[in-house]
C-alpha positions in Angstrom: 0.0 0.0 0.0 1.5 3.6 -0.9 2.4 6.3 1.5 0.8 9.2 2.5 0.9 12.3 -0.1 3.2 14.8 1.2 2.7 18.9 1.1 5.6 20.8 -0.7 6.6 23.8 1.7 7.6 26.2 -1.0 4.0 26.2 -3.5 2.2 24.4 -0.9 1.5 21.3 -3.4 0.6 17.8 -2.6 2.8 15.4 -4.0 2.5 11.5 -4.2 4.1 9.4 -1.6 6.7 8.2 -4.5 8.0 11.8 -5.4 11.2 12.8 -4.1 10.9 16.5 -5.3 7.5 18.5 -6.0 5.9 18.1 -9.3 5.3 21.9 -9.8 8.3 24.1 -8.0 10.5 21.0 -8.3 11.7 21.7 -4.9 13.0 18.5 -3.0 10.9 16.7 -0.7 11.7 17.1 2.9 13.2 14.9 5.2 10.7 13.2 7.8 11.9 13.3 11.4 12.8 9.7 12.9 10.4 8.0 14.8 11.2 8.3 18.7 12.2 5.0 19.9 9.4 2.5 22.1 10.3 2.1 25.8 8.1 -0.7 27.3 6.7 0.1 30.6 8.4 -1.8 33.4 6.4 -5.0 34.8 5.8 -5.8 38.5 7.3 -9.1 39.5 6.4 -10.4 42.6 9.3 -11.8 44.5 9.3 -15.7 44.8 9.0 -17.2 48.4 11.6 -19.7 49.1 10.4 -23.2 49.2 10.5 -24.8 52.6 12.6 -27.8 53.0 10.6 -31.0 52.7 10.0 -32.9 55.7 10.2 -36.7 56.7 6.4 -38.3 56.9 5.9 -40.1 60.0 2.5 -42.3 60.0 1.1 -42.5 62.8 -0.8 -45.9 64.2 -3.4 -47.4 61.4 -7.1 -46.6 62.2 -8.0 -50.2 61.3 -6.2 -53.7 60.8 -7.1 -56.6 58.5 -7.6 -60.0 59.7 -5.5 -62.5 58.5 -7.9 -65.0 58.6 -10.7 -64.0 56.1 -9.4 -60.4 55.1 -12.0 -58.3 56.9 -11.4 -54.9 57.9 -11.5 -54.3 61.9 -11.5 -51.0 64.0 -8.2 -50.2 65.7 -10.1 -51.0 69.3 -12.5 -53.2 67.9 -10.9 -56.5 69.5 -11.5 -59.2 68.1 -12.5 -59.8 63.7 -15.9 -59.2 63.8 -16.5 -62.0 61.4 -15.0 -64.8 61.9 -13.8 -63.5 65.7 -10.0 -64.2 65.0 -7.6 -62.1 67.7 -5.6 -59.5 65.6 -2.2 -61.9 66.3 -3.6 -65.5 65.7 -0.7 -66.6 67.8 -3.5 -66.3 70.3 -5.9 -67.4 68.3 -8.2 -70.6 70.2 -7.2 -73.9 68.6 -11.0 -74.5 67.8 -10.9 -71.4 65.5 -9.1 -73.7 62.9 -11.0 -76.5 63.4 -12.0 -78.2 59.9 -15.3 -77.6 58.1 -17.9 -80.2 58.3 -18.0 -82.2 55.1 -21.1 -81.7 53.0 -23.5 -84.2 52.5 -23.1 -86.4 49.2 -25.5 -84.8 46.3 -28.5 -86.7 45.9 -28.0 -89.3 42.6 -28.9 -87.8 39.7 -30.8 -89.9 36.6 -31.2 -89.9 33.1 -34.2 -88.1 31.4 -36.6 -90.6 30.2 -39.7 -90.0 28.9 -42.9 -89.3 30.4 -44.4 -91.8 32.6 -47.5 -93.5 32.0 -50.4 -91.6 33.9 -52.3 -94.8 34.3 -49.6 -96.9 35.6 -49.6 -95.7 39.1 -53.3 -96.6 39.2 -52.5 -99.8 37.8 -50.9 -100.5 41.1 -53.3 -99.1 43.6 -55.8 -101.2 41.5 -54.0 -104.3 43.1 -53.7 -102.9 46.5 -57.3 -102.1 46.3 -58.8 -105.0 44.7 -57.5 -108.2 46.6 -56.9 -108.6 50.3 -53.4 -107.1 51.4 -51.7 -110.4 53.2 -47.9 -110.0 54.6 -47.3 -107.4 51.4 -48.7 -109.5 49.1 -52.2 -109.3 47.2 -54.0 -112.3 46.0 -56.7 -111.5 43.2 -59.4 -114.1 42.3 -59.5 -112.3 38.9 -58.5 -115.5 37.2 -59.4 -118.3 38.8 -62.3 -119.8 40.3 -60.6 -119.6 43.8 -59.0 -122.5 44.1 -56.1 -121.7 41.7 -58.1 -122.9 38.5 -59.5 -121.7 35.4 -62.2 -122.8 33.6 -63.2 -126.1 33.5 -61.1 -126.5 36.5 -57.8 -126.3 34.6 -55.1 -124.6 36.4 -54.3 -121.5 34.7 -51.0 -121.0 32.3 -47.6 -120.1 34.2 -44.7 -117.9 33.5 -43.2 -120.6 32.1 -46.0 -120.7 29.0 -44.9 -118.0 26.6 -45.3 -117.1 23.4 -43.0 -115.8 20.8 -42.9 -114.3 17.2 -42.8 -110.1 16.1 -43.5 -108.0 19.0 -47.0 -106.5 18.4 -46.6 -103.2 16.4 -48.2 -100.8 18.6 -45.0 -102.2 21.5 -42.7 -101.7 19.0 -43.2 -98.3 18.1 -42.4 -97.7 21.8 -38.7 -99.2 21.8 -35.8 -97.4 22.0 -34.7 -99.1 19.0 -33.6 -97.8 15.4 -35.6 -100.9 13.8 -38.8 -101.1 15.8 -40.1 -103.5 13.5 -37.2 -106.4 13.8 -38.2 -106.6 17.5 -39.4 -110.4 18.7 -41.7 -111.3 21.3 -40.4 -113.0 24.7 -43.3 -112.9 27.4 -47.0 -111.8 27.1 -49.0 -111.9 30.1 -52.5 -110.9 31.1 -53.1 -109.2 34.5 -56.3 -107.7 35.9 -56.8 -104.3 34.1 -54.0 -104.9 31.1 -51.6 -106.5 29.9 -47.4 -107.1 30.7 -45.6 -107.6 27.4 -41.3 -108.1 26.9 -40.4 -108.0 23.5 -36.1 -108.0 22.4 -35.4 -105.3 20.2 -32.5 -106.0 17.1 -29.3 -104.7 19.3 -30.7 -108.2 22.1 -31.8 -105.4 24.3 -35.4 -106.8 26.6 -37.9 -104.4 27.0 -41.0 -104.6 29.6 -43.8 -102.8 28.7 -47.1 -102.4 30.1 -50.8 -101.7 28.1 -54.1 -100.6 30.3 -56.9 -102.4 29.0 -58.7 -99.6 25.4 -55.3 -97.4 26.5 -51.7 -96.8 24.4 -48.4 -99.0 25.2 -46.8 -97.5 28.2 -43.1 -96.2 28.8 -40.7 -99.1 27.7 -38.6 -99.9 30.8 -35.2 -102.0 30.4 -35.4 -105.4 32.0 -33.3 -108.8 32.3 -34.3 -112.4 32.5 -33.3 -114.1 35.6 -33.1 -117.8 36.7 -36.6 -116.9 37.8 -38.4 -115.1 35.2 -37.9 -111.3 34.3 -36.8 -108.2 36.4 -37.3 -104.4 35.3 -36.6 -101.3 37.0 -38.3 -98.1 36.9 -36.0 -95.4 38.5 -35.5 -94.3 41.2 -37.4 -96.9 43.2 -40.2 -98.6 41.8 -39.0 -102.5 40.8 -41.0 -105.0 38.7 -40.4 -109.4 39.0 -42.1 -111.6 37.0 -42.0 -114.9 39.2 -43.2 -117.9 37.4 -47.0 -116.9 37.4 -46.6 -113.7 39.8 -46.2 -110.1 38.7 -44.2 -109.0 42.0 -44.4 -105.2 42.7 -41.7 -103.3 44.7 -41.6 -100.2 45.8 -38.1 -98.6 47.4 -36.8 -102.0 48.5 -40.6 -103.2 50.0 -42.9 -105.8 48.2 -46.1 -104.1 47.7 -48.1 -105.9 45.8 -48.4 -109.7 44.3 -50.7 -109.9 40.8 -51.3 -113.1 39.0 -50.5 -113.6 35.9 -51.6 -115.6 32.8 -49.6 -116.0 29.1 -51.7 -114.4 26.2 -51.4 -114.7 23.0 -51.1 -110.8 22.1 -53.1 -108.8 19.3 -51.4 -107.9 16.3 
């Protein structure tokens, strides 16, 4: 940016700021004066304090202490761990204060899911207890006989020992834990007083016992074995079924409940 126009002192003309001598008179352009130099003003400085010398910390006694035992915090005059009642030195600590922690009890056994149980099987079983006469655990039915341990005609009636074989009746099969239901062959069929008891072998050998209420659907298959006496299955946790010759045996935790007859049927298809 140009200078300021300056004023010629002899004709009193204003000449640009880039003319060293007047235009008009030709007269030569003064000199400016210098600019007087800047002097700051002084600043204030506030004198600076000496530091004091740093002096040693000396804690004094902690307000609190920790047990040692279980880590709980404890007033200085507190005594005594308020939680587990450790002394602060367990030097002094009673001998029954480390005593060792009762053991726990042993879980309860666990089983494996199994499907849900037939609703009508436990009224299967209070059928027995209710129809017969309850004698030393045992129940005797005369469903089956005429009394006197006969059939009709005065025949005795078919054992254990009389049983059928061939497929396992479809509507059984179906139940089995088995990948071929259909290769499954019947061992045992017996007739009891509102049903029937069947035990069919699926094709891996494994015997099943199964259990049919009379115009109802096959119940839950239950594993089972053949004994030297006949046929044993469980029903966990403490429900037992043995097939003794011509007796359906009932158990329940370890005690007989119940005693059914039995009679070998030939199945329906």
């Amino acid at each position: 940016m140009p200078g300021a126009t300056w004023r010629c002192g002899e004709c009193d003309t204003y000449n640009g700021a880039e003319a060293d001598s007047c235009d008009i008179c030709a007269a030569r352009r003064p000199q400016e004066p210098s600019p007087e130099p800047f002097e700051p003003e002084p600043v204030w400085i506030a004198p600076v304090a000496a530091r004091p010398e740093a002096r040693e910390f000396e804690p004094g006694p902690s307000p609190a202490w920790i047990c040692e035992l279980c880590g709980t915090h404890n007033a200085r005059d507190g005594g005594d761990c308020v939680r587990c009642g450790a002394p602060e030195d367990l030097r002094f600590a009673p001998d029954d204060l480390f005593a060792p922690e009762p053991t726990p009890p042993a879980p309860r056994p666990t089983y494996a899911p199994r499907r849900e149980r037939a609703p009508w099987r436990g009224r299967l079983v209070a059928l027995f207890l209710i129809a017969g006469l309850v004698t030393g655990g045992a129940v005797s039915l005369g469903l089956f006989d005429g009394g006197d341990g006969s059939g009709e005609g005065g025949e005795p009636t078919l054992g254990a020992s009389a049983t059928p074989s061939g497929p396992c009746p479809d509507a059984v099969a179906r139940r089995l834990w088995a990948p071929w239901p259909e290769s499954a062959q019947l061992v045992a069929s017996y007739r009891v007083v509102s049903g029937s008891v069947v035990l069919c072998r699926d094709a891996d050998g494994a015997l099943w016992y199964v259990e049919t209420p009379d115009g109802g659907e096959p119940g839950e298959p239950l594993a089972a074995t053949e004994t030297g006496f006949g046929f044993v299955a469980e029903d966990p946790p403490t429900t037992r079924y043995e097939i003794r010759d011509d007796t359906l045996v009932i158990i329940e935790a370890g005690e007989t409940i119940g005693e059914v007859p039995l009679t070998t049927e030939t199945p329906a298809e």
